[in-house]
The first five atom37 places (N, CA, C, CB, O) and aatype in JSON, in Angstrom:
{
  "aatype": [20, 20, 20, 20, 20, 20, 20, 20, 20, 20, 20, 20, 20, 20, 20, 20, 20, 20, 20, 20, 20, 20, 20, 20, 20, 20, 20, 20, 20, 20, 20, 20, 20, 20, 20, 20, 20, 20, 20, 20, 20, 20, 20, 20, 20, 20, 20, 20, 20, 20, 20, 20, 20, 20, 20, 20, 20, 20, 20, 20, 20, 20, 20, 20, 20, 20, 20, 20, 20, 20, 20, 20, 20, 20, 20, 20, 20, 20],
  "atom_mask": [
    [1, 1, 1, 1, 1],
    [1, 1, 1, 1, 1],
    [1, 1, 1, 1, 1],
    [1, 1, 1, 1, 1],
    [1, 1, 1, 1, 1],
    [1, 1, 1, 1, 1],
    [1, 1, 1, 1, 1],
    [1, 1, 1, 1, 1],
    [1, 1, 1, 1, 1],
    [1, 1, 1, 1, 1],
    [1, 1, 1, 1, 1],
    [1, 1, 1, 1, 1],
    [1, 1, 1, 1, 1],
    [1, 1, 1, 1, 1],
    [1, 1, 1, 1, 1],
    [1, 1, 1, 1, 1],
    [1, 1, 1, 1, 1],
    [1, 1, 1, 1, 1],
    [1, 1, 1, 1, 1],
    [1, 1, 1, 1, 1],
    [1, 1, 1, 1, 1],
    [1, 1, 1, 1, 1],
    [1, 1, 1, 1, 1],
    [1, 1, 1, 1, 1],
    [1, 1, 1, 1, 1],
    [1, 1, 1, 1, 1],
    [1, 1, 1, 1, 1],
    [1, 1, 1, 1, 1],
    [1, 1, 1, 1, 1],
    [1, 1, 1, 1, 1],
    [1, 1, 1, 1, 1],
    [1, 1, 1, 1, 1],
    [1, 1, 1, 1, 1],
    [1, 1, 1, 1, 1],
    [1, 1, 1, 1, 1],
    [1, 1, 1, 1, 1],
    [1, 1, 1, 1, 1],
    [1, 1, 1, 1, 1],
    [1, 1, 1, 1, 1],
    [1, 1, 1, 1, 1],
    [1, 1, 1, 1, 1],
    [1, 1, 1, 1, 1],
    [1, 1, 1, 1, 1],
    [1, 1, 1, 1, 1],
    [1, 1, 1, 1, 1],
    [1, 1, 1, 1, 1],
    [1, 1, 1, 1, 1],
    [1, 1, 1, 1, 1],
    [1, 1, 1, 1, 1],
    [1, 1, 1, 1, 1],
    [1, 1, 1, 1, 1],
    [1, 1, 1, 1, 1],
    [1, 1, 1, 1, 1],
    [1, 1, 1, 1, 1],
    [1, 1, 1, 1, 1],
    [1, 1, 1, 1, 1],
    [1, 1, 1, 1, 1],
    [1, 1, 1, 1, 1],
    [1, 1, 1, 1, 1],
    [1, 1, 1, 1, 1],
    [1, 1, 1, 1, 1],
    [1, 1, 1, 1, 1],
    [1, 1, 1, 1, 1],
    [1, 1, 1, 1, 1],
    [1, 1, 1, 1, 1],
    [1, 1, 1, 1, 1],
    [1, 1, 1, 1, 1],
    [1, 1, 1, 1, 1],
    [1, 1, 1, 1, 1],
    [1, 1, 1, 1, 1],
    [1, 1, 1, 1, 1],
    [1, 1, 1, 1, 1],
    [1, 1, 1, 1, 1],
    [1, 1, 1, 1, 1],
    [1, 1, 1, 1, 1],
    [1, 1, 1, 1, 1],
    [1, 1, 1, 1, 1],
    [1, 1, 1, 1, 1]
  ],
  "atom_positions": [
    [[59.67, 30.2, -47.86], [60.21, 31.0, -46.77], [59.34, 32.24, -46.57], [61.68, 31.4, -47.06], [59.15, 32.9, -47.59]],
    [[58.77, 32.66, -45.47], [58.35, 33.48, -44.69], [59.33, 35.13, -45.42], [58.68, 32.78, -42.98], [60.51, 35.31, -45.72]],
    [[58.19, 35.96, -45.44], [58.92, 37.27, -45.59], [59.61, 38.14, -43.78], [57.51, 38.37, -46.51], [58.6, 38.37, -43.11]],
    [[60.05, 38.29, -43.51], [60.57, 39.05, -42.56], [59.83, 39.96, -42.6], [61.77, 39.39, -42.61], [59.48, 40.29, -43.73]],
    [[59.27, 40.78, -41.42], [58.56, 41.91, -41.06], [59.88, 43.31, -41.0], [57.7, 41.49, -39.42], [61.0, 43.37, -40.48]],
    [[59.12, 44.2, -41.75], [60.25, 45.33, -41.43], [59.84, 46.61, -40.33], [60.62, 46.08, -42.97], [58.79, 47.13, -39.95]],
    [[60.71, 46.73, -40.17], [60.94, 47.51, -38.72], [61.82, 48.96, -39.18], [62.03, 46.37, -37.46], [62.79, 49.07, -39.92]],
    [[60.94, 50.17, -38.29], [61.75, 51.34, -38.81], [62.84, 51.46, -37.79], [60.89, 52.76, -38.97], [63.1, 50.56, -36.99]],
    [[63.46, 52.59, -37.85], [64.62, 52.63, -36.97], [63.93, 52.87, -35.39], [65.73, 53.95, -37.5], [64.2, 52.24, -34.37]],
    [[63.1, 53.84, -35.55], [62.17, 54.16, -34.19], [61.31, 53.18, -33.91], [61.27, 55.4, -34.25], [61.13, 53.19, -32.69]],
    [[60.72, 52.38, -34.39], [60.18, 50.65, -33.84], [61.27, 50.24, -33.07], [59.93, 49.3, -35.17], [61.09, 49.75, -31.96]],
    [[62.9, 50.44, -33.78], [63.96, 48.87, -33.51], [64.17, 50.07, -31.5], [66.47, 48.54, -35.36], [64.16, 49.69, -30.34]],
    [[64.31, 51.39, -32.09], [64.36, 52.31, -30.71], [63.99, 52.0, -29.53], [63.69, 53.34, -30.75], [64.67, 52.14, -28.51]],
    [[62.67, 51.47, -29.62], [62.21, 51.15, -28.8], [61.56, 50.03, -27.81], [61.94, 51.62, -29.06], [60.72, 50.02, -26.91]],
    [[62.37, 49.11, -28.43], [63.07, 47.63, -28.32], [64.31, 47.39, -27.48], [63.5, 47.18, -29.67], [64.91, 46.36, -27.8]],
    [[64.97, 48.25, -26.26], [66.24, 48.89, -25.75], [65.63, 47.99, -24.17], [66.43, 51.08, -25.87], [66.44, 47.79, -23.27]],
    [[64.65, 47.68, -24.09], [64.47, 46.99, -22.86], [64.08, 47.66, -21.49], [65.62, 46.36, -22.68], [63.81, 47.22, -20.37]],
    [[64.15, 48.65, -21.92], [63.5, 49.85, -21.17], [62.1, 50.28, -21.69], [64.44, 51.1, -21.28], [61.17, 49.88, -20.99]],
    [[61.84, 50.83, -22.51], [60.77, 51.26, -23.11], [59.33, 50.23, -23.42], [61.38, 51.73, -24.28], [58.19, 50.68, -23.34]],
    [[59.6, 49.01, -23.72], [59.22, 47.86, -24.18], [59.84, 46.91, -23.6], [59.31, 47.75, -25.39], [60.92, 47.28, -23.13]],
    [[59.4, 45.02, -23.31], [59.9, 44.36, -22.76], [61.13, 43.64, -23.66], [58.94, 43.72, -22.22], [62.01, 42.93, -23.17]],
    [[60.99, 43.99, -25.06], [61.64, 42.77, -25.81], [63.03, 43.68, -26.13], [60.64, 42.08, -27.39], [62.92, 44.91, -26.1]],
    [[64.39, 43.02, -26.44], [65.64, 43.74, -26.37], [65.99, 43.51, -27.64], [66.7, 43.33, -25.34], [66.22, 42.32, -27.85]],
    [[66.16, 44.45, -28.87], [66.4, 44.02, -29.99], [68.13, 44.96, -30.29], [64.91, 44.35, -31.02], [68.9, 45.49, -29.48]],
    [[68.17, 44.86, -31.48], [69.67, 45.15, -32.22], [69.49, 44.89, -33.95], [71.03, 43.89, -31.5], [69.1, 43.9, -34.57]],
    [[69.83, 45.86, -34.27], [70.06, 46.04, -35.68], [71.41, 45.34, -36.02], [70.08, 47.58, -36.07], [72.29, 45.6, -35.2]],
    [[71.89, 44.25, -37.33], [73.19, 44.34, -37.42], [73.18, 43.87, -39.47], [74.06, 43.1, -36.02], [72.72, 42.95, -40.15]],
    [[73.93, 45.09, -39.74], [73.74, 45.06, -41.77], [72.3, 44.54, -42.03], [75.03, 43.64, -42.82], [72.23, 43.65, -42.88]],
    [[71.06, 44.96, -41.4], [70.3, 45.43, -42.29], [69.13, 44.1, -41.72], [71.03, 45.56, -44.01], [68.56, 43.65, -42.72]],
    [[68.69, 43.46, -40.51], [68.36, 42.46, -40.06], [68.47, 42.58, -38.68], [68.93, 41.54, -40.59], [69.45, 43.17, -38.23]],
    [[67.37, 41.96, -37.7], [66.94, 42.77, -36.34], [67.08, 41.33, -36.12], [65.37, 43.85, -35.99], [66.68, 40.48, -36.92]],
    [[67.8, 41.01, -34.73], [67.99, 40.15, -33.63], [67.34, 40.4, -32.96], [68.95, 40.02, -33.08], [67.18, 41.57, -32.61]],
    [[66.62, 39.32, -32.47], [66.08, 39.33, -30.91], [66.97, 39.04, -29.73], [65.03, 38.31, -30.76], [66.74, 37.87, -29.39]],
    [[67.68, 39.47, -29.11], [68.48, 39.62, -27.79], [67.85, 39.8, -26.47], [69.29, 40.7, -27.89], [68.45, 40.26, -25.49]],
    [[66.26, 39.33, -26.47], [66.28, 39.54, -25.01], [66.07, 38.46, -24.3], [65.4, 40.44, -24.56], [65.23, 38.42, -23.4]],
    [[66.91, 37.35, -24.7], [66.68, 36.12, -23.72], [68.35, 35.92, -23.51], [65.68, 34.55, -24.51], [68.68, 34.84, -23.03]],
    [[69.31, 36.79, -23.8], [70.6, 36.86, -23.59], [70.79, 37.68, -22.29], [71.28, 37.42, -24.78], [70.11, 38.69, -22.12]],
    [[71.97, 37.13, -21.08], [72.04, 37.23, -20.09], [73.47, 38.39, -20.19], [71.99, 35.82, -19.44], [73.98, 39.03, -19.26]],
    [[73.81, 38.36, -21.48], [74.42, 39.68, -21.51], [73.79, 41.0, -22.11], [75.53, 39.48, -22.17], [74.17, 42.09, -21.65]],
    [[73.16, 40.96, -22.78], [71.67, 42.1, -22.98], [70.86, 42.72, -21.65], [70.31, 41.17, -23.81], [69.91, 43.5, -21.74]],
    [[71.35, 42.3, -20.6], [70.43, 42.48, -19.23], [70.31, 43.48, -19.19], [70.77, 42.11, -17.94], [71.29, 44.22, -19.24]],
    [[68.66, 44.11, -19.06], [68.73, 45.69, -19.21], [68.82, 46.56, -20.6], [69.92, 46.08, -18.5], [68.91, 47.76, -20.84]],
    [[68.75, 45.34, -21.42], [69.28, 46.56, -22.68], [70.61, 46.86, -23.0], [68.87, 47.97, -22.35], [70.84, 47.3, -24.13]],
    [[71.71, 46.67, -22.06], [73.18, 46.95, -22.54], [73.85, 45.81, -22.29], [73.93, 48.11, -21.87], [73.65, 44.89, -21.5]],
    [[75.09, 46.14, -23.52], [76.16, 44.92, -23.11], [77.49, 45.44, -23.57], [75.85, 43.35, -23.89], [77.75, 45.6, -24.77]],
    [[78.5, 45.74, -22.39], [79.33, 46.58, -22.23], [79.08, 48.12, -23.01], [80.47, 45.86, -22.59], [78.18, 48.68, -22.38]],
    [[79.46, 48.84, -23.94], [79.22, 50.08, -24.29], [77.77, 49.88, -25.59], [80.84, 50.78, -24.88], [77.3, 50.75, -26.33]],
    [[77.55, 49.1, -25.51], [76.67, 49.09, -26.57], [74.88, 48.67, -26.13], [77.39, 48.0, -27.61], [74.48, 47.6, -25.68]],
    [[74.1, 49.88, -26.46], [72.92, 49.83, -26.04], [72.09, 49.35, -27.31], [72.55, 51.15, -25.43], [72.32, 49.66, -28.48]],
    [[71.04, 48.49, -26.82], [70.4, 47.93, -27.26], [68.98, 48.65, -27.83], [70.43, 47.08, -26.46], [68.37, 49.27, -26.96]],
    [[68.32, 48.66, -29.28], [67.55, 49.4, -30.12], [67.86, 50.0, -31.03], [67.05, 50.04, -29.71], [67.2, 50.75, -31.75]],
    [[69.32, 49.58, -31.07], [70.27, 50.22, -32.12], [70.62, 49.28, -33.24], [71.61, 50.69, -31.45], [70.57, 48.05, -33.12]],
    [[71.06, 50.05, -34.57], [71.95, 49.45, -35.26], [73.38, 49.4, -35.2], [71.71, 49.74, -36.16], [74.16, 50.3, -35.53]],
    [[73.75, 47.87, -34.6], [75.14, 47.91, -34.09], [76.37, 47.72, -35.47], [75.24, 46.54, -32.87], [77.57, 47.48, -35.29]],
    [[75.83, 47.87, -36.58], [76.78, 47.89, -37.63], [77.89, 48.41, -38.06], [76.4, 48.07, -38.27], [78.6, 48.17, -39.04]],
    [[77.97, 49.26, -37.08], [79.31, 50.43, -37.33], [80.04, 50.16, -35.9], [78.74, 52.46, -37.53], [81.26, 50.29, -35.79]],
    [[79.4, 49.87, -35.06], [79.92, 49.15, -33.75], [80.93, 48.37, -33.91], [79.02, 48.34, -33.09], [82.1, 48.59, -33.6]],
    [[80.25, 46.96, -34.69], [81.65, 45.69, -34.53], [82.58, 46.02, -34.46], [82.02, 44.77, -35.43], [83.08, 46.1, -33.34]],
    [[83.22, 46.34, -35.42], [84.67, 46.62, -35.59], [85.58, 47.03, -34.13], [84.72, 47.87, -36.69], [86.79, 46.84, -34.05]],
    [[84.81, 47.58, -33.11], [85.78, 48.01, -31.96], [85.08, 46.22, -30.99], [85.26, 50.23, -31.0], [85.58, 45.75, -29.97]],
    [[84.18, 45.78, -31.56], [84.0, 44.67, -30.08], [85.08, 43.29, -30.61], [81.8, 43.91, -29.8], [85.54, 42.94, -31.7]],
    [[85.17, 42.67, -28.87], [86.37, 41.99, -28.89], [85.58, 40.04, -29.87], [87.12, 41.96, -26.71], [86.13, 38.95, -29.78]],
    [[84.32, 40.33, -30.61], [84.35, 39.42, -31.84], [83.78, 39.37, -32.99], [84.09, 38.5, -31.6], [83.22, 40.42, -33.3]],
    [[83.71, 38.5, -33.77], [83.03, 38.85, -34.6], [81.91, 38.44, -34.98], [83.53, 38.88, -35.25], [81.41, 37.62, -34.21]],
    [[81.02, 38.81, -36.31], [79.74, 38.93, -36.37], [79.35, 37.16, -36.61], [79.3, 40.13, -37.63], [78.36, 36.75, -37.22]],
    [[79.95, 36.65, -36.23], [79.57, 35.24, -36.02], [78.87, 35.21, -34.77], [80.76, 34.27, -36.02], [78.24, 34.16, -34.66]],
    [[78.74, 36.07, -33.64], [78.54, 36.54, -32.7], [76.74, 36.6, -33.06], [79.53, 37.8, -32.46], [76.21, 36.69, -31.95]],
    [[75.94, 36.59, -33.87], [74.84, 36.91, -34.21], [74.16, 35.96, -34.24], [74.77, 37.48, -35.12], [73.01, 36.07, -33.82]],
    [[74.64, 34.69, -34.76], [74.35, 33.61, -35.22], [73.67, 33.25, -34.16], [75.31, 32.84, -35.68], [72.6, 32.73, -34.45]],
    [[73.91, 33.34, -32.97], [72.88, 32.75, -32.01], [71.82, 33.0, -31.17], [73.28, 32.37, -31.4], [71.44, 32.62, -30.07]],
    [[71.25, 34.18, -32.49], [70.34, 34.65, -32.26], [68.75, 34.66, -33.12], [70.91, 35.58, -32.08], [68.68, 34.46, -34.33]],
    [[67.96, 34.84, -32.55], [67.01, 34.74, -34.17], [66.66, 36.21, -34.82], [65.23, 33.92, -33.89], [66.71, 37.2, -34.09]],
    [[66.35, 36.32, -36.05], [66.57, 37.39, -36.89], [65.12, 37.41, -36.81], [67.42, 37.29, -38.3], [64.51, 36.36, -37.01]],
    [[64.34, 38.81, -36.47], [62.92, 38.77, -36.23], [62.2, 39.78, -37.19], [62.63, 39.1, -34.73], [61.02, 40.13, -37.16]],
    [[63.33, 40.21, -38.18], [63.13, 41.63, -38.94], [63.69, 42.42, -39.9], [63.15, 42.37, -38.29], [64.84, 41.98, -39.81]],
    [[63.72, 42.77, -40.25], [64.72, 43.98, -41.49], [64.49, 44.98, -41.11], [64.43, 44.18, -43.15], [63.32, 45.17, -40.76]],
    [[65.44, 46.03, -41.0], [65.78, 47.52, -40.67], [65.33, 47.74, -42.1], [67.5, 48.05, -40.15], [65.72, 47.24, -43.15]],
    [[63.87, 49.13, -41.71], [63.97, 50.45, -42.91], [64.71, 50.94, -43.16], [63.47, 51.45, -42.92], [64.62, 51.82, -44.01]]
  ]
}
């Protein structure tokens, strides 16, 4: 198995879909790629902006982190 590339918090920053083309998300410690998701459009999806670590997030969204799974993991958060 392949090591995962790590990513600082200001790399994952600037991954928001604005700044850069690609839309990423932090979630416990592992970077999703989200920008081929049609709810990521722009970088947001409902209150939650994208370049972030959404780990402290879940808990208020309406599912759960099974929600990730269909995504690919491109990284580890510093």
């Amino acid at each position: 198995m392949t090591e995962l590339p790590a990513y600082t918090r200001s790399q994952l920053a600037l991954r928001n879909g604005q700044d850069k083309p690609q839309i990423w998300v932090a979630y416990q410690g592992l970077i999703y790629d989200v920008t081929a998701s049609r709810l990521w459009h722009n970088g947001k999806h409902y209150e939650h902006w994208a370049g972030q670590d959404l780990t402290e997030e879940l808990s208020g969204a309406p599912h759960t982190e099974e929600v990730f799974g269909r995504f690919t993991v491109i990284g580890v958060l510093k």
